[in-house]
N, C-alpha and C positions, 0 to 999 in steps of 0.2 A: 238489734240482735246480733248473736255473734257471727248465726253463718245462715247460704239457704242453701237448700239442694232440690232441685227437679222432685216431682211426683214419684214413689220409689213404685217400681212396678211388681218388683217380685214381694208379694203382701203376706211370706211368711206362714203358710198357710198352718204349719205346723203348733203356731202360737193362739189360733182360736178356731173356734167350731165351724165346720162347712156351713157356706150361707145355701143352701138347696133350693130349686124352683117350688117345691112346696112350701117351705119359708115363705116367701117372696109371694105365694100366692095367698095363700092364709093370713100375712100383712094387707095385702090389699081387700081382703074382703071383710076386713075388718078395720080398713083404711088409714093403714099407719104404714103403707110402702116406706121404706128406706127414699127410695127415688121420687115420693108423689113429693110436689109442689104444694107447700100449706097457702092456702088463700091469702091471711092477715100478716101485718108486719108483729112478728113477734118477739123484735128487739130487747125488749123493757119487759117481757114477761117473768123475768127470776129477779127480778129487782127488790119482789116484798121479801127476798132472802139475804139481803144483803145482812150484816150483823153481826153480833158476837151473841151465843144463846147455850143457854143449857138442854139439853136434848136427853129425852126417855123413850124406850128402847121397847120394843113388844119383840118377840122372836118365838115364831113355830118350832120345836122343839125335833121333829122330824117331818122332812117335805115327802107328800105323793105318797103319802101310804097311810088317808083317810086320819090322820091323827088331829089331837084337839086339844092339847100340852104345850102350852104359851107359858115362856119364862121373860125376867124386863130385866133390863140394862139401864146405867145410865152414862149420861158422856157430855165431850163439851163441842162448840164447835163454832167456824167462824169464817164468814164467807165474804170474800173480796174480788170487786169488780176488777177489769179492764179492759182496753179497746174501747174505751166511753160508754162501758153496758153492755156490750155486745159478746161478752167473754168477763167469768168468775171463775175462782178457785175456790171450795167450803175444803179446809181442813180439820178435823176431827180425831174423838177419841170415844170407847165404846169400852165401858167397865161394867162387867158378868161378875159373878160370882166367881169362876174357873177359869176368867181368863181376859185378856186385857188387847185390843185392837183399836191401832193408829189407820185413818182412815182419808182418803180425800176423792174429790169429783172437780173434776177440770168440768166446765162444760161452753164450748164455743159454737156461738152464732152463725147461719151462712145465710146473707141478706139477700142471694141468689134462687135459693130453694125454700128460705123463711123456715125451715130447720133447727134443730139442735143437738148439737151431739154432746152426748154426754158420758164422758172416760170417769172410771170407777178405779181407785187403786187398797192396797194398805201399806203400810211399812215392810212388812214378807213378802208381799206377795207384788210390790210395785203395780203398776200399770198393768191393769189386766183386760188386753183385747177382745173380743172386737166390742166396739162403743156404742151406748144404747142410743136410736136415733128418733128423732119425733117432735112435736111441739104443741105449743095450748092452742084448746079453742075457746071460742067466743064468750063460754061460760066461766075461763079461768080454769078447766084443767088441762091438765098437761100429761101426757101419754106417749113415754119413749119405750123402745121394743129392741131386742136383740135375739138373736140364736143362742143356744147354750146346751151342755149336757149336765143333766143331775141325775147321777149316781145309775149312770149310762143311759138314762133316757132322754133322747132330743128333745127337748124343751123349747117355748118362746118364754123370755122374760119382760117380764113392763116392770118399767117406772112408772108410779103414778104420783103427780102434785098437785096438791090445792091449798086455798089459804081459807079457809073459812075467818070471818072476822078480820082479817089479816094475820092468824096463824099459823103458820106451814104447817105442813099435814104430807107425809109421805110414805106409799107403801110399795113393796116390793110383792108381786105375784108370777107365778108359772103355771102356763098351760101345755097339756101334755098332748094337746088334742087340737093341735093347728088353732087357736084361740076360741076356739066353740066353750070350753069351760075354763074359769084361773082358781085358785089357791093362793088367796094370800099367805105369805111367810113371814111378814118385815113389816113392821110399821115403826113411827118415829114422828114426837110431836115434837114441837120446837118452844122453847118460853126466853123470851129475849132478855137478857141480860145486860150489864152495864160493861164496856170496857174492859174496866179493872176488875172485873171480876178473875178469882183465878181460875185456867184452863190447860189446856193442852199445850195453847199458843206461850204461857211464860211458865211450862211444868220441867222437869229433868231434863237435861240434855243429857242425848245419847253418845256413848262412846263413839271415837272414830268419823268423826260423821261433820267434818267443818273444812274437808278439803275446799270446798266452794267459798269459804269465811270472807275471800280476799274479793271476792265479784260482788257480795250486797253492795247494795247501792244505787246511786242516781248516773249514769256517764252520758257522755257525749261520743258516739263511734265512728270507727275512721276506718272504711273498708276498701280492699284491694280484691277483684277479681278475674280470673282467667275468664276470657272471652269466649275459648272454646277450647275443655277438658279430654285430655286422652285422644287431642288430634295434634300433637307438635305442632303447637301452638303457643306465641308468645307475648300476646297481646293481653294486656291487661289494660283495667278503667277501674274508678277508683266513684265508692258511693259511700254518704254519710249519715248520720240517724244520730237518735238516742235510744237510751235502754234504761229501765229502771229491773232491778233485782231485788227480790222481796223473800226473806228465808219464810221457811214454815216448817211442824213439828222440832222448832229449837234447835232448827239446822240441816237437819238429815234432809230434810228437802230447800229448794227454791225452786221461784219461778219468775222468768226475765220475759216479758215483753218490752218489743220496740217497735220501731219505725224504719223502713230502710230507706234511705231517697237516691236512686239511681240514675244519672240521665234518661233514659226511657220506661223505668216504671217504680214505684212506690209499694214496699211492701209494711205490711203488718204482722209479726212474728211471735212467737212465745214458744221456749223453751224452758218442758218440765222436769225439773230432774230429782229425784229418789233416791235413796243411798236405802242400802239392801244390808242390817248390820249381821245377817248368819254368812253371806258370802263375800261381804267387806270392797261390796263392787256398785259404783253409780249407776242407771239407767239416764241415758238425756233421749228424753222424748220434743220432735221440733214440730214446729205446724205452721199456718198462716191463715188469715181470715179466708183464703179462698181454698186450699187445700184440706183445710180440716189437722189436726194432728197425724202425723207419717210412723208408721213401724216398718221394720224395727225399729227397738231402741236403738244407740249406742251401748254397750255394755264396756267398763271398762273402772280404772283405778287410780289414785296420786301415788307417786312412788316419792322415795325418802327425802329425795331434793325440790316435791313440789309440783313437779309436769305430771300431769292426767293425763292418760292415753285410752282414749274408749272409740270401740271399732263394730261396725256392724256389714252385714252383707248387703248390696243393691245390685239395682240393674241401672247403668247408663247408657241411652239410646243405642238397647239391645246386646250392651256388653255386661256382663258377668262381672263387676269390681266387689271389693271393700273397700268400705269408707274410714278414714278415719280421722276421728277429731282429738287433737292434742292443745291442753291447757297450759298456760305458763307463765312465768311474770319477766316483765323486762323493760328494767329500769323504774322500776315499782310500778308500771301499767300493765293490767293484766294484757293478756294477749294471744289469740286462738288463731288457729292453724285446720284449716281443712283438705283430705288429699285424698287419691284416688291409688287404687293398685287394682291391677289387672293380672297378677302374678303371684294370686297367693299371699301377697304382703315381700313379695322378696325386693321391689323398688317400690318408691311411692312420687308421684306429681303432686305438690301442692298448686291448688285452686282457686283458693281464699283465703283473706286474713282478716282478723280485726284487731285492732287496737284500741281499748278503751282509757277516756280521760275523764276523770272524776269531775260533772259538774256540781255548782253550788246547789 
């Protein structure tokens, strides 16, 4: 992968709804804590989704105000493993009568807590915090849970999955009432499809949306990193991996998982990245089997010669920086750049680097 950064501590609160002790208590009594420990190894449990499928659409026409006005959809969609199963991306498409939404679900594995988190985005609206978390039981359903407000009331939302037959089957429900009642709103069957069929995956490409063009692919990565950031420090050590990159919605997005091999430790990484076409700006979302995916995003853009510059705000063992990550090519190997400012952005340290080599 291209780059890692420490656990971001300042989580942004701005970007998703307060997780409350009522929350947290109403998960547990209805036993989907964020933090409980699942008994079973739940690795291989989204694996009957793997696929290419056509998918139809039920949608409650208005939530939480006793209505019974179901309108369907239909769309395409198509779901691809990595980390050996333990991590999939479903990219999709959802065609209304009045309206048309690009769609995808990151969802990654923690083999520590037997967990799953599952990140819900669209093309407008990117990556939208904070991540439903939960996992199957013994029966083969699966039951993730997040905080939320709809149309200013605090809400829990569930994901629910099952396969009946080996069907996916999946709805979306909100309870207003700490889980004691839900309301379903969403449903979505899935019917499997061939390949070649046409979809989302070989439809229009969107304007503006191929600064990343130059990174699909399979590499081989050559990284440099600062030993210790933001102490006048200038030791550096040097770790290698692979990366594969894999576009989705015909560009506007990808997503690179790799491997990173350190003298002292091994990571497994993926970064997702979203191109926003009303604000003409990428979001890069980074994570790792053990951290889960980190926000903020990066927020940022290619300019005319090429270099991406996308910057987000952190905390480093208790300082206040931005981050910023800069894209670029040289010597036709792409080539990323990570650095730290503690000044507003007026100097910056770089940290890390990678260099990628196009394997066979």
């Amino acid at each position: 992968m291209a780059h890692y950064r420490e656990p971001i501590l300042s989580y942004h609160a701005a970007m998703m709804p307060t997780i409350t002790a009522g929350f947290l208590t109403a998960l547990m009594l209805i036993g989907a804590a964020p933090s409980a420990t699942a008994a079973r190894d739940g690795s291989g449990d989204f694996n009957f989704l793997f696929g290419t499928w056509r998918t139809h659409y039920r949608l409650l026409r208005h939530r939480l105000v006793n209505n019974h006005d179901w309108y369907s959809c239909e769309g395409t969609s198509v779901v691809r493993p990595f980390w050996n199963g333990d991590a999939n991306l479903e990219d999709g498409d959802l065609k209304c009568d009045r309206r048309y939404v690009g769609g995808l679900t990151l969802r990654l594995y923690d083999r520590a807590t037997h967990q799953w988190q599952l990140w819900w985005g669209t093309r407008k609206l990117g990556v939208v915090p904070p991540d439903q978390v939960g996992h199957f039981d013994e029966s083969g359903v699966g039951n993730f849970y997040t905080p939320d407000v709809q149309e200013g009331k605090h809400v829990i939302v569930r994901f629910q999955w099952t396969h009946p037959d080996g069907t996916p089957h999946f709805e979306q429900a909100f309870s207003a009432d700490n889980g004691k009642t839900w309301e379903t709103n969403w449903t979505t069957d899935y019917e499997r499809v061939p390949e070649t069929s046409n979809g989302v995956w070989n439809g229009a490409k969107q304007a503006g949306d191929n600064g990343f063009a130059f990174l699909i692919g399979s590499w081989r990565t050559h990284y440099r990193r600062l030993l210790h950031p933001l102490a006048n420090d200038h030791t550096w050590y040097d770790c290698e991996g692979v990366s594969v990159v894999r576009p989705f919605w015909t560009g506007s997005g990808n997503l690179e998982d790799g491997n990173i091999r350190c003298p002292k430790q091994t990571i497994d990484s993926v970064t997702l990245r979203v191109y926003d076409t009303s604000t003409k700006q990428w979001q890069l979302w980074f994570g790792t089997k053990t951290l889960g995916l980190l926000t903020p995003p990066q927020l940022g853009a290619f300019d005319s010669h090429g270099v991406g510059v996308f910057i987000a705000p952190d905390t480093w063992h208790g300082k206040h920086v931005l981050v910023r990550y800069r894209w670029s090519t040289r010597d036709g190997h792409p080539y990323f750049e990570q650095a730290f400012s503690q000044d507003h952005g007026k100097s910056w340290e770089t940290n890390w680097t990678t260099v990628y080599d196009r394997a066979s």
